[in-house]
Every structure is written in structure tokens, then in C-alpha cells.
C-alpha positions, -999 to +999 in steps of 0.1 A: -444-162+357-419-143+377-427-108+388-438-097+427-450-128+441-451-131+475-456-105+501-460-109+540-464-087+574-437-098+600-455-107+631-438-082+652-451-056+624-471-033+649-430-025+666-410-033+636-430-019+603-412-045+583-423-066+558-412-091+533-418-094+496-402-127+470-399-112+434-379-116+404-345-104+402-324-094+374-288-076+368-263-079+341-247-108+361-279-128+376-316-134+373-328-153+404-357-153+428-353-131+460-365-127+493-362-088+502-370-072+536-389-034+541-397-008+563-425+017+563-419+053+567-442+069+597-465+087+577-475+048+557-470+067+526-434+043+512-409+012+519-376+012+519-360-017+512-338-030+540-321-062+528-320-088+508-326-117+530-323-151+508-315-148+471-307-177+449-340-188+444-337-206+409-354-187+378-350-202+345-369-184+318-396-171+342-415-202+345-424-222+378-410-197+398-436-198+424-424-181+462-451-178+493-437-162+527-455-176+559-444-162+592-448-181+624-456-172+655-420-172+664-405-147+640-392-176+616-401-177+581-415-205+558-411-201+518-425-222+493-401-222+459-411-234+423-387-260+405-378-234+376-388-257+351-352-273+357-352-312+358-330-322+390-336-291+410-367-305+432-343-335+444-314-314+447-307-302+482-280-282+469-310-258+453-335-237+470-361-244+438-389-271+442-384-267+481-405-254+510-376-234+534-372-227+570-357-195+577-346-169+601-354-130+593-316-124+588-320-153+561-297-178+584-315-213+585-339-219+611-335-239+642-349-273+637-345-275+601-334-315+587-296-296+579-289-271+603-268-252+578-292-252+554-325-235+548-343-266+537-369-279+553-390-302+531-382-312+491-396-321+462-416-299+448-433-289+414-444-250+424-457-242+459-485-218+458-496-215+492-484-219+531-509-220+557-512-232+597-537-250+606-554-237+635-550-246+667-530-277+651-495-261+644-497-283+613-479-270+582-501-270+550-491-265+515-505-258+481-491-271+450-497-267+412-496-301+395-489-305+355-522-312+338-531-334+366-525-336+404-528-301+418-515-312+455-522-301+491-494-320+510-487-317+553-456-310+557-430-324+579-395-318+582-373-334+558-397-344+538-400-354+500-429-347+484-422-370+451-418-347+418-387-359+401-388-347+362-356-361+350-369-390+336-345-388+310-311-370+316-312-330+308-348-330+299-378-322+316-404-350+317-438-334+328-456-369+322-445-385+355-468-387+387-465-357+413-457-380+441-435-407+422-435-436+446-413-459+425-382-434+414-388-418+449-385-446+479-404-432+509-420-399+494-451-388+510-486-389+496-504-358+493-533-352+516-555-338+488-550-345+449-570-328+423-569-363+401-571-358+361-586-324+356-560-295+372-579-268+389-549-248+388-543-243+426-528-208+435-527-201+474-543-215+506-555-206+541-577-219+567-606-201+577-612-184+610-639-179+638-668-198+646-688-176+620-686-208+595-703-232+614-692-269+604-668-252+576-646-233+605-610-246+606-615-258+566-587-254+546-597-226+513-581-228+482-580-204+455-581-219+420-572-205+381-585-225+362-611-240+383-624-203+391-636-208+424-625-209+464-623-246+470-632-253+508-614-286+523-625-303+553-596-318+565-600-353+587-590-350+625-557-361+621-551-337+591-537-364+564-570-365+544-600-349+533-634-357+544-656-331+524-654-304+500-673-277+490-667-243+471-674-207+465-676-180+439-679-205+416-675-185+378-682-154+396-650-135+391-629-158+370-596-168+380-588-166+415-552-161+429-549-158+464-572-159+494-564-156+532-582-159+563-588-130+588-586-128+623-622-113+621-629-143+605-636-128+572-616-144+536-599-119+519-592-130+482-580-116+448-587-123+414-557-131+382-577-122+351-551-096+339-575-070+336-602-058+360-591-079+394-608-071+423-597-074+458-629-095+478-638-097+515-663-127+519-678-130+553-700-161+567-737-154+562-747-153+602 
């Protein structure tokens, strides 16, 4: 599960031609997760890598190593991590796995963050699939894959813990525990939306854009594997709940990885069937 898996425009990108990618690394002496920094040459025809901005991102076998890379308005950086399947990494706030981070471009923590000498910024976590803004709110979103239950979308604030804690027994990693585990995690914050017993698979989220949607403008999409669809949350005023839901694409194309809302108010998304994926641009029907 570890390959080139997040990738993101800084917002200065028109002046800087820099972007960011998080992929798998691997040498003779470490395999890790890493967040690496590019430029485009003036004729848009390569990148060169710049730097590597963060590295240590926790990679164990290749699996849960989910990474997303928002940018905010203000040049920071938020990046979602995956636990690497290792049991007291989303608790640990001496790893960078099963976190969401707060980051500078130069990979220095950001201002604000809980520890301001570390890039932490909100913990426990299973995998985070998906960062997203909501509009016009400033409110952090995030998108979480559960086990065979409990895919998540949680609001995040800053020092917050989210609730997966797998070492139910020491050195082992205990799937069969809640996503947000109230009782071996005092205080841990309940998710705003919860998939319940049947996984959908959750894979990436952002809110859509422009008036163009009607009543569904400023809903929260989120792409889903095995559910196969764009799954369209209505979030409640205050943003800690969900008052309606609706989808799209439902079976169309399969397995849907990540979607992303346009300025022009369109939905980009992508499909993860491992063969014949399509890049879609869905637009509101006027």
C-alpha cells in the first residue's frame, strides 16, 4: 500500500512552480514514508526534486501507510499519516504514523501546533485518506479508513485524539477494537461521521464548490473503494454531524480513490481499479 500517494500544488505555485509529493522510500539503510518538494522546469515538460521536507513517516511492510498533503491558505502544510500497521504508533507522539501533522514548507513544525517542537497536530489515527477545509468555515476535515467497520470522518482540532489504540495486547495488533475507543482512550473525540458495520472503504475527501449544487453546495464528497461511489455529506451548521447523505456514480466506474473540488465548481475524481482508471470531471446539472 505504499507507492506515490499524495501529491499537492503549493499555493504560491503560479511564482514558486513547487509542489509536493508523500511516497515510499527505500535505501539499503531505511524504508520510511517521505514528504519530498519539486520544481517545474519553464517549458512544464519535468520536476526536479528540491528536498526532502519530512521523512520518517513510519512504513512497516507497506501496509497502512496512508499520506494526504493539504496546503492552507498560509503556505503551511497539513499531512494525514497511516499507523503502519504498528500497534502503539497512533498514541505515540514520538511517531509521525497514525497522526494528522502541521508543518512548515522547510518541514519545521508549524506555529500553533499542541508542541511547538513537534509537527503533531492531532493523534490517533488508523490511516487518513483525505484532508479538506470546509468552506468558508476554516474547519479542518478528515477522512479515515476503519477496519471492517467504522470508516471515520472526524473535525479536527489541535491536540486532538481521535481514539484507535490497537495494542490491546502487548506487541500485537488488535484490529477488533472500536475506532474511537472511549474506555482505553479518556477524552478521545467522536467522529462526526461513522460508516457503522459495513466499511465503504473511504479513500479521500473534499467539499464541493459554487452555488452550481444547489442545497448540496458546501457538502462534504467522499470517494469510496469498496462502496464504489462519491458519497455526499451534509454536514450540520456547526460541523460535528451529518444531517443528510446522498451519493453519486454509484457502480459506475468501480472503485473510486480520490475526488476534489474545483474552484469552477466542478469534482474532479479518479478511479483505483488497477487497470483501466479514468480521471472524471463531474459538473452540477444547471
Amino acid at each position: 500500500e505504499t507507492g506515490l500517494m499524495g501529491i499537492a500544488l503549493d499555493p504560491a505555485f503560479a511564482s514558486t512552480r513547487r509542489l509536493f509529493t508523500c511516497q515510499g522510500h527505500r535505501d539499503d539503510d531505511t524504508t520510511d514514508v517521505r514528504l519530498l518538494s519539486w520544481t517545474v522546469d519553464e517549458s512544464w515538460t519535468s520536476l526536479t526534486r528540491t528536498s526532502v521536507v519530512l521523512s520518517g513517516l513510519p512504513s512497516a511492510g507497506g501496509r497502512h501507510a496512508g499520506c494526504r498533503i493539504l496546503p492552507a491558505p498560509d503556505g503551511t502544510l497539513f499531512v494525514g499519516t497511516g499507523d503502519a500497521k504498528l500497534p502503539t504508533v497512533p498514541q505515540d507522539l514520538g511517531s509521525l504514523g497514525g497522526k494528522v501533522l502541521h508543518i512548515n514548507a522547510d518541514g519545521s513544525p508549524a506555529a500553533g501546533n499542541p508542541d511547538p517542537t513537534s509537527p503533531v497536530y492531532t493523534l490517533g489515527h488508523r490511516n487518513v485518506q483525505g484532508l479538506s477545509f470546509r468552506p468558508g468555515s476554516g474547519q479542518l476535515y478528515s477522512v479515515e479508513q476503519g477496519t471492517h467497520r467504522d470508516d471515520e470522518v472526524n473535525r479536527l482540532v489541535p491536540a486532538g485524539n481521535y481514539g484507535w489504540r490497537p495494542d490491546l495486547e502487548p506487541d500485537r495488533y488488535i484490529e477488533a477494537v472500536p475506532m474511537t475507543d472511549h474506555d482505553r482512550v479518556p477524552g478521545a473525540l467522536d467522529a462526526v461521521w461513522s460508516s457503522g458495520m459495513t466499511t465503504l472503504a473511504t479513500a479521500s475527501g473534499s467539499f464541493l464548490l459554487g452555488p452550481g449544487w444547489g442545497d448540496w453546495s458546501g457538502a462534504l464528497a467522499v470517494g469510496t473503494q469498496q462502496g464504489e461511489k462519491v458519497l455526499l455529506l451534509g454536514l450540520t451548521p456547526d460541523g460535528l454531524g451529518v444531517e443528510r447523505q446522498a451519493s453519486l456514480l454509484d457502480g459506475q466506474y468501480g472503485r473510486i480513490r480520490t475526488v476534489s473540488g474545483q474552484p469552477d465548481g466542478s469534482l474532479l475524481v479518479t478511479t483505483d481499479n488497477g487497470r483501466d482508471d479514468v480521471v472524471l470531471r463531474l459538473t452540477p446539472r444547471p
